[in-house]
NUTOR-287285 format. One line per 8 residues: their letters; for each residue y, x, z of N, C-alpha, C, O. Coordinates in steps of 0.1 Angstrom, whole numbers, plus 5000, padded with zeros to 4 digits. Layout:
NUTOR-287285
a) Y X Z Y X Z Y X Z Y X Z  ...
END
This chain:
NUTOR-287285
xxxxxxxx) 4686 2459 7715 4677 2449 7708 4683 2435 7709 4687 2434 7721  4685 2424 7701 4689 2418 7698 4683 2407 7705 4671 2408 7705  4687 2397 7710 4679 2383 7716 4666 2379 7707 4667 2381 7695  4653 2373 7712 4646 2372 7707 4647 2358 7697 4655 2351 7703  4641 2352 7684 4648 2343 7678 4638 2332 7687 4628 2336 7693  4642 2319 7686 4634 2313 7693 4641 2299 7705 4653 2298 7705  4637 2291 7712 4638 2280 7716 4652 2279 7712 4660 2284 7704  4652 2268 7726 4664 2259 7718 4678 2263 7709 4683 2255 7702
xxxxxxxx) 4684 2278 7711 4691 2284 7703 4685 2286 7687 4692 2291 7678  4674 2280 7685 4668 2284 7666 4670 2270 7663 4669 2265 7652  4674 2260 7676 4673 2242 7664 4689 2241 7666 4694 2236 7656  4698 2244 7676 4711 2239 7675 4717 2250 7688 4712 2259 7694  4730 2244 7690 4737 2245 7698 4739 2242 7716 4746 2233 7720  4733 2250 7723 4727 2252 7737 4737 2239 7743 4734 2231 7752  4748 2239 7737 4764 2234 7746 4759 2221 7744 4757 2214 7753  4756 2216 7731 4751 2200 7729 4746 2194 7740 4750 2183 7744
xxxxxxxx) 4732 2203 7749 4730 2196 7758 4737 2192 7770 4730 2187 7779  4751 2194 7772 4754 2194 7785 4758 2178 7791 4756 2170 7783  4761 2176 7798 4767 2163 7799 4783 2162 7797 4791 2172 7798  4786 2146 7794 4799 2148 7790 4811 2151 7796 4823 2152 7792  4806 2153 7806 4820 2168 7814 4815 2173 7822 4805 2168 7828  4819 2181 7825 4818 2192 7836 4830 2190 7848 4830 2195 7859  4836 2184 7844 4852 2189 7856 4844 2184 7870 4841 2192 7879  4840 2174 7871 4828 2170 7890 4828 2188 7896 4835 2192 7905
xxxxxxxx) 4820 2195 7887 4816 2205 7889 4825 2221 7889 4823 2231 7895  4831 2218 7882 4843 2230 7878 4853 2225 7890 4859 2234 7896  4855 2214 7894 4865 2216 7902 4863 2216 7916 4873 2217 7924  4848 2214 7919 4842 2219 7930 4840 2229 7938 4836 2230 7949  4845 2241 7922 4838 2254 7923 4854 2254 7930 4856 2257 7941  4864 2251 7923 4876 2254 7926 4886 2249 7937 4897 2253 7940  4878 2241 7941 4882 2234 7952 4876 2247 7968 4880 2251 7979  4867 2248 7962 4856 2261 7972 4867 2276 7973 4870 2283 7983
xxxxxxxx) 4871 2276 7961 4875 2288 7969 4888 2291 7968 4893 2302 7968  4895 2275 7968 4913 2275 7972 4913 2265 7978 4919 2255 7973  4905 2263 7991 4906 2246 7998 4920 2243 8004 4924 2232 8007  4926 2254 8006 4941 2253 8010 4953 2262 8005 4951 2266 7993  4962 2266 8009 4973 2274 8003 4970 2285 7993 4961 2293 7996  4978 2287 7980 4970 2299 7976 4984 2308 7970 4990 2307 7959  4985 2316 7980 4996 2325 7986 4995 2332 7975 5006 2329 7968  4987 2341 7967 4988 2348 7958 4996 2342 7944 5005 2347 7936
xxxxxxxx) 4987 2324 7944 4995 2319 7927 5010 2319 7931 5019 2324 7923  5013 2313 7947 5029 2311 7950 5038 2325 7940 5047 2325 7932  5030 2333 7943 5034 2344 7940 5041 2352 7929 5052 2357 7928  5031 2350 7920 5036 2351 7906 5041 2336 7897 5049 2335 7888  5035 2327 7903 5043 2316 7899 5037 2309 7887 5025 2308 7887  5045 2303 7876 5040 2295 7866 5040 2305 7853 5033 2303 7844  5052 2318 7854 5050 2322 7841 5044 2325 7832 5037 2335 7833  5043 2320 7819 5038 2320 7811 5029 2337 7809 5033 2348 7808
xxxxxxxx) 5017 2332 7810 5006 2348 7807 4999 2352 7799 4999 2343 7790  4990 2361 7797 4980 2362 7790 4972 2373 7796 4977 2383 7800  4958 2368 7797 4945 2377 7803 4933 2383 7793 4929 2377 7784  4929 2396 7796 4919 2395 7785 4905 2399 7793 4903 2408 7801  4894 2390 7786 4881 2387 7792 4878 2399 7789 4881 2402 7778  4871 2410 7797 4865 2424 7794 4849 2424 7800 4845 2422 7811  4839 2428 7786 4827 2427 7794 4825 2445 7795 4827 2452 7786  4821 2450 7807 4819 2459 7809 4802 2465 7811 4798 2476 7816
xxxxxxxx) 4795 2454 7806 4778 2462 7811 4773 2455 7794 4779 2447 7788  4761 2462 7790 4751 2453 7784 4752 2439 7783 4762 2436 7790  4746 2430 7778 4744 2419 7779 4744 2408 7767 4750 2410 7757  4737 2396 7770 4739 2385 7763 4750 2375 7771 4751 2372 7783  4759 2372 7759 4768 2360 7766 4765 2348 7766 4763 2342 7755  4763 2341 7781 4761 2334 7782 4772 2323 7793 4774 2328 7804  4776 2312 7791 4780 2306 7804 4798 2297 7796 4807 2289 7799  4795 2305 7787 4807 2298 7776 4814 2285 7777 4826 2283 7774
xxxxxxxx) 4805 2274 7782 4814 2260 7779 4815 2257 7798 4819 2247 7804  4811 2265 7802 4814 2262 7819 4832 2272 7820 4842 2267 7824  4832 2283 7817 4843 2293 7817 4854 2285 7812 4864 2284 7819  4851 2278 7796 4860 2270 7791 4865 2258 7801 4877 2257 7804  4856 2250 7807 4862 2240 7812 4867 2247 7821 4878 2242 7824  4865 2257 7827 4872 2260 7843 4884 2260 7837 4891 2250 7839  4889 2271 7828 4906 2274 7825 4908 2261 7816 4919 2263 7811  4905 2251 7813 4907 2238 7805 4912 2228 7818 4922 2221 7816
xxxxxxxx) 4904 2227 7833 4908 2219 7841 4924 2227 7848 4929 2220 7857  4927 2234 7846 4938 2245 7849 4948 2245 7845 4958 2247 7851  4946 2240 7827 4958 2242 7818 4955 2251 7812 4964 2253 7803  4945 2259 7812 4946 2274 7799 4938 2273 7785 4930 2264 7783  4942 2283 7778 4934 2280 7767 4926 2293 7769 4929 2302 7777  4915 2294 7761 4908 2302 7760 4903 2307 7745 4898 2299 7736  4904 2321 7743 4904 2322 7727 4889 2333 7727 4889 2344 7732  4880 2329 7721 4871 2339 7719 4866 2347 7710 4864 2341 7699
xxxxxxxx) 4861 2363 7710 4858 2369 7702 4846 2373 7698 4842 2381 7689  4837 2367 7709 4825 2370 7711 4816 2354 7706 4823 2344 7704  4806 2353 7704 4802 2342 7703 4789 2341 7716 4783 2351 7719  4787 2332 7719 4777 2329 7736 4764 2327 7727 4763 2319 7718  4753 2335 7730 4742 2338 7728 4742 2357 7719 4732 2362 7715  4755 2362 7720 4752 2370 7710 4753 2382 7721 4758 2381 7732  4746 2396 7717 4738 2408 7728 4758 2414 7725 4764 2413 7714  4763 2419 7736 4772 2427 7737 4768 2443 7742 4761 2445 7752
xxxxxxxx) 4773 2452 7734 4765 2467 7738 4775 2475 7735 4786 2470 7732  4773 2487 7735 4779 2498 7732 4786 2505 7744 4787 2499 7755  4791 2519 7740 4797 2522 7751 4814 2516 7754 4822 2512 7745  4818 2516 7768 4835 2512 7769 4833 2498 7772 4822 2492 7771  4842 2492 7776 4851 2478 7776 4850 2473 7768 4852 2479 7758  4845 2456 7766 4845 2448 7753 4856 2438 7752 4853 2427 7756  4866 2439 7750 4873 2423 7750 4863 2413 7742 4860 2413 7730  4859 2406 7750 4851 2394 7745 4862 2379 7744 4857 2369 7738
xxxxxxxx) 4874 2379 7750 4881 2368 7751 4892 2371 7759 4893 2378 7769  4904 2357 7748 4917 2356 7758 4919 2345 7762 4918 2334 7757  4926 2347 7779 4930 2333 7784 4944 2330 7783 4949 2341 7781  4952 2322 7783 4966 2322 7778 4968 2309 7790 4959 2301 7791  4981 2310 7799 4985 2296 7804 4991 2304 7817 4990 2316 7819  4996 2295 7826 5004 2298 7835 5001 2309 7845 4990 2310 7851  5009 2317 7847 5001 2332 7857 4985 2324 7866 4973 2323 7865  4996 2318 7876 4989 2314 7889 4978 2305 7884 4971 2301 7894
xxxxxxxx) 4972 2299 7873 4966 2290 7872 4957 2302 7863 4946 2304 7867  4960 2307 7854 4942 2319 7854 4941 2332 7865 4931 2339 7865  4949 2334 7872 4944 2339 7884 4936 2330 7896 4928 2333 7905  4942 2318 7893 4934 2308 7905 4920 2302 7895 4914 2292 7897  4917 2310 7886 4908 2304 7877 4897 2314 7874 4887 2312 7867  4902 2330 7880 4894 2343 7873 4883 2337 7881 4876 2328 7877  4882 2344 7896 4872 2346 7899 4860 2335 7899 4849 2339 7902  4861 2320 7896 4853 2311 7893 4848 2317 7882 4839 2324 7883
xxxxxxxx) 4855 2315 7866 4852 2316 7857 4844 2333 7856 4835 2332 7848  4846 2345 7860 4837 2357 7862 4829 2354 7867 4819 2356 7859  4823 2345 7882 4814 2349 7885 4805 2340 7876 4794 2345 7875  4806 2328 7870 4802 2316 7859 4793 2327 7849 4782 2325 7846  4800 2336 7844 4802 2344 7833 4791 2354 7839 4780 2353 7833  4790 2360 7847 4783 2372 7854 4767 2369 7853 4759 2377 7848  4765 2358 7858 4753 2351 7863 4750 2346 7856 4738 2345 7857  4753 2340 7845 4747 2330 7831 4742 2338 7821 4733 2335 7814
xxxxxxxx) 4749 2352 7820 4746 2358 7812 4738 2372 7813 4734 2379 7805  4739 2372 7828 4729 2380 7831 4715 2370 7832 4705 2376 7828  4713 2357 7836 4697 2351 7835 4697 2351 7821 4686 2352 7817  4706 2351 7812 4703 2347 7798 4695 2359 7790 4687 2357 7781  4699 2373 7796 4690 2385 7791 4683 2392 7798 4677 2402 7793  4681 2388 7811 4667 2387 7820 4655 2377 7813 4643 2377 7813  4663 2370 7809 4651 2357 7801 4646 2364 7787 4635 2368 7784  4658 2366 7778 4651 2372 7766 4645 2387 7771 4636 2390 7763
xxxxxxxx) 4647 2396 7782 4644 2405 7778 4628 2403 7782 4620 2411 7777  4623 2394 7790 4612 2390 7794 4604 2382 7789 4592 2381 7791  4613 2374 7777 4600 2371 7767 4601 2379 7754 4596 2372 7745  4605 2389 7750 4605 2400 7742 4596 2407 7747 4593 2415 7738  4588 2408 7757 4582 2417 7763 4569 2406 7762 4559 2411 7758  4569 2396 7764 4556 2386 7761 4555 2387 7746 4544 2389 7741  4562 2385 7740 4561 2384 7724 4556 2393 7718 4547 2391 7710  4559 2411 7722 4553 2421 7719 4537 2420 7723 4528 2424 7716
xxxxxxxx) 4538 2414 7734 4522 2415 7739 4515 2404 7732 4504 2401 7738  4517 2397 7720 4513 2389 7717 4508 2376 7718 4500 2371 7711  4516 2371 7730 4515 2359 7734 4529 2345 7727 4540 2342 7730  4522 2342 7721 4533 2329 7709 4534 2318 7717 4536 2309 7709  4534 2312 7732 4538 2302 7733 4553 2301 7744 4562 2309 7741  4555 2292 7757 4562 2292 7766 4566 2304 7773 4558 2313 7776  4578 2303 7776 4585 2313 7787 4593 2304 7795 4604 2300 7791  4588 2301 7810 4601 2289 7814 4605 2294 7826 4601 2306 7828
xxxxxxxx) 4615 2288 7838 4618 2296 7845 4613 2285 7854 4606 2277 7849  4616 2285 7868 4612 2275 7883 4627 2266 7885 4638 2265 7879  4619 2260 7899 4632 2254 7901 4638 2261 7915 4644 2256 7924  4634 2272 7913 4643 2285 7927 4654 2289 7919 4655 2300 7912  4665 2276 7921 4677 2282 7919 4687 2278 7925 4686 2268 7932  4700 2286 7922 4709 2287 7933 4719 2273 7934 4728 2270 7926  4714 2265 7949 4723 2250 7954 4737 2250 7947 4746 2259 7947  4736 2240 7942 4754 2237 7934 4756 2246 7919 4766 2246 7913
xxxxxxxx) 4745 2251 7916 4747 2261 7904 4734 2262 7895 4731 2272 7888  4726 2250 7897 4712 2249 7891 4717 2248 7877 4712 2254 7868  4729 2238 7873 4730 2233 7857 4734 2247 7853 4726 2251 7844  4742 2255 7856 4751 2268 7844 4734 2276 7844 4729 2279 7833  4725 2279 7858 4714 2285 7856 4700 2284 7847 4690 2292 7845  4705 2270 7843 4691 2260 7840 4697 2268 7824 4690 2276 7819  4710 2265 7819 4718 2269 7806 4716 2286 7802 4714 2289 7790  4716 2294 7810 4713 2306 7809 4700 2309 7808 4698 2321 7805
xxxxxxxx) 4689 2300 7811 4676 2303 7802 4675 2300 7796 4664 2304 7792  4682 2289 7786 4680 2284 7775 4693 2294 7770 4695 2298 7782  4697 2298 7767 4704 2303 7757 4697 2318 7756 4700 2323 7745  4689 2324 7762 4680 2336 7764 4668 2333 7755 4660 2342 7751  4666 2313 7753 4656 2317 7740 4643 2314 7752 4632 2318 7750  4647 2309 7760 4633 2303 7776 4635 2289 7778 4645 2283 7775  4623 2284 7787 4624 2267 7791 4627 2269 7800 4622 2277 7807  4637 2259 7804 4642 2259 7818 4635 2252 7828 4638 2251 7840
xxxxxxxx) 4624 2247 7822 4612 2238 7835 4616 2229 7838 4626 2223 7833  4611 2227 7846 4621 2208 7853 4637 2208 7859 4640 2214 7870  4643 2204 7855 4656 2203 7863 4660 2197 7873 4671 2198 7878  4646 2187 7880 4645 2182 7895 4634 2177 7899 4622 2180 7896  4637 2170 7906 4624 2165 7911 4615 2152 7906 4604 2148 7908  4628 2147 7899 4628 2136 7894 4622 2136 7876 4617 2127 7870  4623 2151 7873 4621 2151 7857 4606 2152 7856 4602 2147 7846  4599 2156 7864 4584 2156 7863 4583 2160 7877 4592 2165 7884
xxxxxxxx) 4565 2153 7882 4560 2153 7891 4550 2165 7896 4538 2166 7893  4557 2173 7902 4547 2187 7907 4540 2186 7915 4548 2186 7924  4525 2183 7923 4520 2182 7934 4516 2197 7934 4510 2204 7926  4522 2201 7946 4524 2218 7949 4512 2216 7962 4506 2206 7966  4511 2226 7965 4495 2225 7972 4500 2218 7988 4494 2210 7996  4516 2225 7989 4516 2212 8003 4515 2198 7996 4503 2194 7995  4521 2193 7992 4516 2177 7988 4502 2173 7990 4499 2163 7996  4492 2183 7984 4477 2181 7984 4472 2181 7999 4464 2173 8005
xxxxxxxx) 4479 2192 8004 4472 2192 8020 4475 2184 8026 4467 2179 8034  4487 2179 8024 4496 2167 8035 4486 2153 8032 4480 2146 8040  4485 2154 8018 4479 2142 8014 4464 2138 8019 4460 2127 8023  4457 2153 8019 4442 2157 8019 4435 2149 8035 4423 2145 8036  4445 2147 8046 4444 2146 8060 4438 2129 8059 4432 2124 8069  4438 2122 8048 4434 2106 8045 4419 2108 8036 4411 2099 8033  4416 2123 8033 4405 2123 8026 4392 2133 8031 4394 2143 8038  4378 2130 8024 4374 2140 8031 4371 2152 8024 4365 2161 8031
xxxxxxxx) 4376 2155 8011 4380 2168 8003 4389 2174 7999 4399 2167 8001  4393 2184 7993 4405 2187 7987 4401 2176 7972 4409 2168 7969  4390 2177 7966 4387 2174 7953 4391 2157 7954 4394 2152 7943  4390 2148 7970 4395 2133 7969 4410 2131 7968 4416 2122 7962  4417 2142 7976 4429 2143 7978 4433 2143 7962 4438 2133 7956  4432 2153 7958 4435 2157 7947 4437 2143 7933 4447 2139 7928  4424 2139 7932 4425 2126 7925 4434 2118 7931 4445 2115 7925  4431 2114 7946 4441 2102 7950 4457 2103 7953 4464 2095 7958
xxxxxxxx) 4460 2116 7947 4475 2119 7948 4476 2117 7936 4483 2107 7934  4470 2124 7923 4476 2123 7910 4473 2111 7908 4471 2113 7896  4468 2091 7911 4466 2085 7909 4476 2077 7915 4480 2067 7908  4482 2079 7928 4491 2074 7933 4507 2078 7925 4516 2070 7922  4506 2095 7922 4517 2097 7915 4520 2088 7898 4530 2082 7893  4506 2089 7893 4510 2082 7881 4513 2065 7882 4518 2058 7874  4509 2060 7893 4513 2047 7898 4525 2045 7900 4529 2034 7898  4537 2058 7905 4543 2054 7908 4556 2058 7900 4567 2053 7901
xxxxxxxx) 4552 2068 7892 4562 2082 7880 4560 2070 7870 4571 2066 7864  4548 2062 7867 4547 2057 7853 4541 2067 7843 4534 2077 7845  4548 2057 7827 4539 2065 7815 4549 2071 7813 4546 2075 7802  4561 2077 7816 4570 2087 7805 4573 2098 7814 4580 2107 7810  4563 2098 7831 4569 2109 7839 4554 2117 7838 4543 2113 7842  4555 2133 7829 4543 2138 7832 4540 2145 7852 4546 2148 7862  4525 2144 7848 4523 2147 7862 4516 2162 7861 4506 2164 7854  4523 2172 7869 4512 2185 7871 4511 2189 7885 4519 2188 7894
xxxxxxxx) 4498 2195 7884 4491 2199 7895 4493 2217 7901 4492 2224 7891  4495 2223 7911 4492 2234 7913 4481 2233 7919 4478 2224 7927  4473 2245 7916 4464 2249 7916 4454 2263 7924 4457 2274 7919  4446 2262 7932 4446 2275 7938 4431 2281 7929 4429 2293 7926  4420 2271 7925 4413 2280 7918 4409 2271 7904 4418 2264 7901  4398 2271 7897 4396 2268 7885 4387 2251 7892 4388 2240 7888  4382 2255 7897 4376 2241 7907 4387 2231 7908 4383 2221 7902  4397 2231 7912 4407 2226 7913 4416 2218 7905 4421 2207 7908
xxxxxxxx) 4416 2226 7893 4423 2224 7881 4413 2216 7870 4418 2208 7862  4397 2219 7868 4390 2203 7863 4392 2190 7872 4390 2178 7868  4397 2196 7885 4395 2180 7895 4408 2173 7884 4406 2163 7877  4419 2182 7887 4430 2177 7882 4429 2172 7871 4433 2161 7868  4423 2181 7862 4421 2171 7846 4420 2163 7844 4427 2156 7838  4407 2160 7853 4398 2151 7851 4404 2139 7858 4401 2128 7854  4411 2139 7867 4421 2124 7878 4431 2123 7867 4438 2113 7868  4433 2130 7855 4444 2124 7848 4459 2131 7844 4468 2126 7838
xxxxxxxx) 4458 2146 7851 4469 2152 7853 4476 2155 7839 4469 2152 7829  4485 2160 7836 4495 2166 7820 4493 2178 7821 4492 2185 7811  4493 2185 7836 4498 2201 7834 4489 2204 7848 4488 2198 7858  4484 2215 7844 4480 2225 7857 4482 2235 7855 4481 2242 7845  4486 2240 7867 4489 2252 7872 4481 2265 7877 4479 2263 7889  4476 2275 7874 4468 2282 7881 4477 2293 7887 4481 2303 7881  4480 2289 7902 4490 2294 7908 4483 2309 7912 4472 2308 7916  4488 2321 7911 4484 2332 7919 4473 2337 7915 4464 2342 7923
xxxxxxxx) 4472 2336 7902 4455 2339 7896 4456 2357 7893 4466 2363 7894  4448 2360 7891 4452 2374 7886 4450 2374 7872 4445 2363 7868  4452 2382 7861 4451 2385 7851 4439 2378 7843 4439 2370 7835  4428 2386 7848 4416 2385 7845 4409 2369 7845 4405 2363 7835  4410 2363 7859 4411 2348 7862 4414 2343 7857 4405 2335 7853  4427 2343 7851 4439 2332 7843 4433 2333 7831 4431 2322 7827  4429 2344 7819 4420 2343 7809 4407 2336 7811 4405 2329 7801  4399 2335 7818 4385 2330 7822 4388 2319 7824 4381 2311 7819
xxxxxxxx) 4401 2312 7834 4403 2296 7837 4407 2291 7823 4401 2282 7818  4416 2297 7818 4424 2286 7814 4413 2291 7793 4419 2288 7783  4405 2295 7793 4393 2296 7786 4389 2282 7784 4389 2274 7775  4384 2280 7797 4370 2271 7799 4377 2257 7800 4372 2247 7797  4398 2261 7809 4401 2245 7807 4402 2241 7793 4400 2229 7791  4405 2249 7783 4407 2246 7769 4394 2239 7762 4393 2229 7755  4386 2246 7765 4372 2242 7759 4367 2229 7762 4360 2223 7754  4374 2224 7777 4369 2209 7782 4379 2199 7777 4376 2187 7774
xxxxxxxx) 4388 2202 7776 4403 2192 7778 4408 2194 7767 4414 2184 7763  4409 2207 7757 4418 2204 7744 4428 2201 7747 4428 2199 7759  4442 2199 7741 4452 2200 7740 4459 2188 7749 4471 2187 7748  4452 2177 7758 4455 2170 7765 4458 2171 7779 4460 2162 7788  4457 2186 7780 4460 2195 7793 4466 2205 7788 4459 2212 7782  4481 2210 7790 4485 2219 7793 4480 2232 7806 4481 2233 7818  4477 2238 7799 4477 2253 7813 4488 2257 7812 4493 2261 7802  4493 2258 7827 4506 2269 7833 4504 2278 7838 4499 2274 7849
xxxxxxxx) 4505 2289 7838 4506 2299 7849 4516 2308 7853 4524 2314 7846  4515 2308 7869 4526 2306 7878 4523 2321 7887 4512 2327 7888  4529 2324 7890 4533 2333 7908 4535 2346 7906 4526 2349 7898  4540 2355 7909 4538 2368 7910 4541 2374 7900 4540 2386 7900  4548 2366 7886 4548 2377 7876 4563 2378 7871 4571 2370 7869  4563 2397 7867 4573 2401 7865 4573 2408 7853 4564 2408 7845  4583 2416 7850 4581 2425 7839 4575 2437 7837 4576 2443 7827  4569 2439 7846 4558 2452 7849 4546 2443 7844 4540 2447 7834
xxxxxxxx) 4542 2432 7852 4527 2430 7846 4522 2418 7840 4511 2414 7840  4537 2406 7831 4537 2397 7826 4528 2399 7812 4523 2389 7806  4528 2408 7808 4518 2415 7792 4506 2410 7798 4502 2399 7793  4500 2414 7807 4485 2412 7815 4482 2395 7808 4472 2391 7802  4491 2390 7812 4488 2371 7813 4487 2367 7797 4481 2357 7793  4493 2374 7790 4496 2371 7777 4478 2364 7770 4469 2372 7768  4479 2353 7768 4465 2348 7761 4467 2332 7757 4471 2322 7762  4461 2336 7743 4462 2322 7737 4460 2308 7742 4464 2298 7736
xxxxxxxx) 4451 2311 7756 4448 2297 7759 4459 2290 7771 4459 2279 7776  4469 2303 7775 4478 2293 7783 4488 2289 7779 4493 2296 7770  4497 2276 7782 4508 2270 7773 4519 2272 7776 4529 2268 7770  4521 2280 7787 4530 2278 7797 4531 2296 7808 4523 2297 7817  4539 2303 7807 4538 2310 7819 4556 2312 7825 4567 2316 7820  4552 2307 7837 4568 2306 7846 4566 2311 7856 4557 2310 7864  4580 2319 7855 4589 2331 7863 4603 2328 7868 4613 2325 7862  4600 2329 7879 4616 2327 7888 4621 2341 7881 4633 2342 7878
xxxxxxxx) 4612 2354 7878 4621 2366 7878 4633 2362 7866 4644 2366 7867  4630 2356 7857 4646 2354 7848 4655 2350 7852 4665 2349 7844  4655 2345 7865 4669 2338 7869 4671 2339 7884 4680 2335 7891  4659 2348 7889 4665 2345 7907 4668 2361 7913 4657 2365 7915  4674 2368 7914 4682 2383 7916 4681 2389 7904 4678 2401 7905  4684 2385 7893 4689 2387 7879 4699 2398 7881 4710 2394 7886  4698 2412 7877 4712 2418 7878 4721 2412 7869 4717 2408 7858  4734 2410 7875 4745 2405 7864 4752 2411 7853 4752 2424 7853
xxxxxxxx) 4758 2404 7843 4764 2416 7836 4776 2415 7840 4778 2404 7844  4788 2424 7842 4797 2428 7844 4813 2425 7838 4815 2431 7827  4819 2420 7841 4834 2411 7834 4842 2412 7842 4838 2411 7854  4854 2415 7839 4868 2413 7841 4880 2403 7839 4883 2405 7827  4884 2398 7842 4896 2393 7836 4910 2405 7843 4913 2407 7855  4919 2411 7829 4928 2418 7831 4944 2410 7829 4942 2402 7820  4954 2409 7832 4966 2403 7832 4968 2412 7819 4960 2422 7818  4978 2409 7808 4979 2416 7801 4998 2422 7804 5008 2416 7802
xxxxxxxx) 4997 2432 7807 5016 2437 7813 5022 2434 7801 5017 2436 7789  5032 2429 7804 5047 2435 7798 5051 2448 7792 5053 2457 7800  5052 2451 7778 5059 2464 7776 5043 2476 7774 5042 2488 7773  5032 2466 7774 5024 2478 7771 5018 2474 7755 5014 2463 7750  5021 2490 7749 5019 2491 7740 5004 2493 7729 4994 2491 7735  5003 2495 7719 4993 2505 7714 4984 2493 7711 4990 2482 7710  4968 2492 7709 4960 2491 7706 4955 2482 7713 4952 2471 7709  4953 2487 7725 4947 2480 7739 4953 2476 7751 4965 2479 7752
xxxxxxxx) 4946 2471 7760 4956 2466 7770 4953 2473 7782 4941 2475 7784  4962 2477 7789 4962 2480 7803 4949 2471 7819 4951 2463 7827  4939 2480 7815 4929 2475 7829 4935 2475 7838 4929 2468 7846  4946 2480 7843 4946 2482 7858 4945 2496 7865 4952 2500 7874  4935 2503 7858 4934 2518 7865 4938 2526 7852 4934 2537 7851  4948 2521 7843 4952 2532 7835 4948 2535 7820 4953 2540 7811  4938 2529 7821 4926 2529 7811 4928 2518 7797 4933 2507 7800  4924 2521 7785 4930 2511 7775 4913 2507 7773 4903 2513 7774
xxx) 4916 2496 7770 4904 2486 7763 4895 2486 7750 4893 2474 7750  4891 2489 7744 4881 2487 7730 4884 2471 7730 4878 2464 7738  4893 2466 7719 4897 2451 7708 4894 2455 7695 4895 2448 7685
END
């Protein structure tokens, strides 16, 4: 089944959003895992090579303009046959892409660029395949992911939910203000309710975020989340609700607040019982499951030999390729 049609891949090009380089970050990766001698490139040296990208599982491609820059800060070129958002299937070996440039510099460049590839494009069809599954259940609004993701690798992760056709949520701490229930408790010790706390955090926050930083609240019951409205909040959360709950809250927040409150709902949900949550009155339902132990999809980079013939190219174990 095909990616679902939908966010930011239905208005443009995922890559537009990135910043105007990557190398900070590509050569960090690369710095990580050749911080000194790298005995293997000595090896084969500068001669001129060529590799071919093999996807070997399911999947949507995703992770395309981080791969490029890796073999770009290297010297390689990269030729592709695949396009990044599109579902790769079937049975066998896919060449999805070739790298071309000096032996030692795309072998000192695979394993960055694989695992870039592995992981981007595995959250990218953990994402679609999880709002394909909300869409069937008939729910038309948000699919976003958290910010439980992996140190030094949030930007390529944040990119593989959006190319899957999901919102990537806040990208820090800084892009919007979450008061998560520690904040409330910590805060709560100057008040004598949760319900004072509650106001006097989102009152201090918007004091201090301003008018362009929205403010949302987590939430543990429906009590909670009128306090929030009502102090001023953009977004509440009904953290950990069950099914049934989360239809009944986020009902009654609609009915009071109208469209000047977003409902979110947060915790626990996966692809077994995300259908459950599916209801017109929430705006919002976010899941770490699209992006945090994501199985990956599976890639190669193969050297292409000398002297081999035919069709396809030599894997390594013998085996010829599907081009």
């Amino acid at each position: 089944m095909p990616p679902p049609a939908g966010g930011a891949p239905s208005h443009g090009d995922p890559s537009h959003l990135l910043p105007p380089t990557l190398e900070p970050l590509i050569t960090s990766w690369l710095n990580e895992d050749a911080p000194a001698f790298d005995v293997g490139g000595f090896v084969v040296g500068d001669t001129p090579a060529e590799a071919r990208l093999l996807c070997k599982s399911r999947g949507i491609l995703a992770g395309v303009p981080f791969f490029n820059e890796t073999f770009r800060v290297l010297g390689c070129q990269v030729e592709w046959l695949v396009k990044e958002g599109e579902l790769i299937e079937g049975e066998g070996k896919k060449h999805v892409a070739t790298v071309r440039g000096p032996a030692r510099k795309i072998l000192l460049g695979e394993r960055v660029g694989l695992n870039i590839l592995a992981r981007c494009s595995g959250i990218a069809t953990q994402s679609a395949h999880l709002l394909t599954l909300l869409r069937t259940a008939g729910y038309p609004n948000t699919l976003a992911g958290t910010r439980k993701t992996t140190p030094g690798f949030r930007l390529p992760e944040k990119y593989g939910i959006l190319v899957g056709g999901c919102d990537p949520h806040r990208h820090s701490l800084s892009t919007m203000t979450m008061l998560k229930d520690n904040h409330i408790w910590a805060h709560s010790r100057a008040h004598a309710s949760t319900d004072a706390a509650i106001t006097s955090a989102v009152a201090a926050a918007r004091a201090a975020a301003g008018f362009s930083v929205k403010i949302e609240v987590e939430c543990q019951s429906l009590a909670e989340a009128q306090t929030a409205a009502a102090a001023g909040a953009d977004v509440v959360m009904l953290d950990n609700f069950g099914p049934g709950e989360v239809r009944g809250a986020a009902r009654e927040l609609k009915e009071r607040w109208g469209e000047r409150v977003l409902v979110e709902v947060s915790g626990g949900l996966t692809e077994e019982n995300v259908g459950a949550y599916a209801c017109e009155h929430v705006d919002v339902i976010s899941s770490s499951s699209i992006h945090q132990g994501v199985r990956h999809v599976d890639f190669s980079l193969k050297v292409v030999q000398k002297g081999v013939g035919g069709d396809g190219a030599v894997d390594g174990k013998g085996e010829s390729v599907e081009v």
